[in-house]
C-alpha positions in Angstrom: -30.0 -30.1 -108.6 -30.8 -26.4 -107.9 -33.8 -27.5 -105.5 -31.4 -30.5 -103.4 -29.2 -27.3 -103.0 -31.7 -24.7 -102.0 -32.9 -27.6 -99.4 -29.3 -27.9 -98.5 -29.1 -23.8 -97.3 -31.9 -24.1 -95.8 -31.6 -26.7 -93.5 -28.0 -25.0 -92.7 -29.5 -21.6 -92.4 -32.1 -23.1 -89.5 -28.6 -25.1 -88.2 -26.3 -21.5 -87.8 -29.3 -19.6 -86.4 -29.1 -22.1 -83.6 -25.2 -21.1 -83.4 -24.5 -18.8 -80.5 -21.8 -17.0 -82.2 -24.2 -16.2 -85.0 -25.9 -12.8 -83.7 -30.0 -12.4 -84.1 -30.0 -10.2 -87.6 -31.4 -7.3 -87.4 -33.1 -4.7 -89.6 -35.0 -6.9 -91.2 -31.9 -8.8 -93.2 -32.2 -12.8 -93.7 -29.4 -15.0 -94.2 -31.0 -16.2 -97.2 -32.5 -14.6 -100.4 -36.1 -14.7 -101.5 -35.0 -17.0 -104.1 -33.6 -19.5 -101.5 -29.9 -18.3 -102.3 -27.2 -17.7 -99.3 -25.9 -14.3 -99.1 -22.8 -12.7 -97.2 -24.5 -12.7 -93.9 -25.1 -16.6 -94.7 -21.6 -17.7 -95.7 -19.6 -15.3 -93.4 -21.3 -17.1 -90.3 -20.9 -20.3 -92.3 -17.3 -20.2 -92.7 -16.6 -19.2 -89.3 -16.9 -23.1 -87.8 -14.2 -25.1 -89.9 -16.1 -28.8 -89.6 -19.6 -27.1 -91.0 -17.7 -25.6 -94.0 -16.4 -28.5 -94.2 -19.7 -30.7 -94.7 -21.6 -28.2 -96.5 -19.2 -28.1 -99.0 -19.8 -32.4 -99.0 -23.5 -31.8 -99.3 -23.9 -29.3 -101.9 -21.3 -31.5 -104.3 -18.4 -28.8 -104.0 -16.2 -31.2 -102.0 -15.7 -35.4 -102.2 -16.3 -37.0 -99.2 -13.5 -39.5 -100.3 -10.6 -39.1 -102.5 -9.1 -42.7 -103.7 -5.5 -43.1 -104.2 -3.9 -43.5 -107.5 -1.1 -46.1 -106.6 -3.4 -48.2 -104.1 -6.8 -47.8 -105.5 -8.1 -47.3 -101.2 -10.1 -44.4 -100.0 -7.1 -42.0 -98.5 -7.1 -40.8 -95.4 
């Protein structure tokens, strides 16, 4: 579980570098750690586009990507 996560960051790290609102870091300072874990730099940039939240939060496991309803038993909308 740790490692589908870890792949998860990284693949979104490469995706916000590619961001123009995300400035080149500098000083040295990743947006990820040496052990593959996001850091502030990482989720401040993250957080700033709503739908990429959004979908991270799907693809780490934090968020359903449906919700079914009680009464009707169909996906809700």
């Amino acid at each position: 579980m740790a490692q589908n996560i870890c792949g998860v960051v990284n693949g979104y790290e490469k995706r916000l570098q590619g961001m123009p609102y995300v400035p080149k870091l500098s000083y040295g300072r990743a947006m990820v750690g040496e052990d593959d874990a996001p850091n502030k730099i990482f989720l401040k940039y993250l957080f700033c586009d709503h739908a990429i939240a959004i979908q991270f939060m799907k693809d780490v496991g934090l968020r359903r990507g449906k919700v079914q309803c009680n009464t009707c038993r169909r996906d809700m909308t």
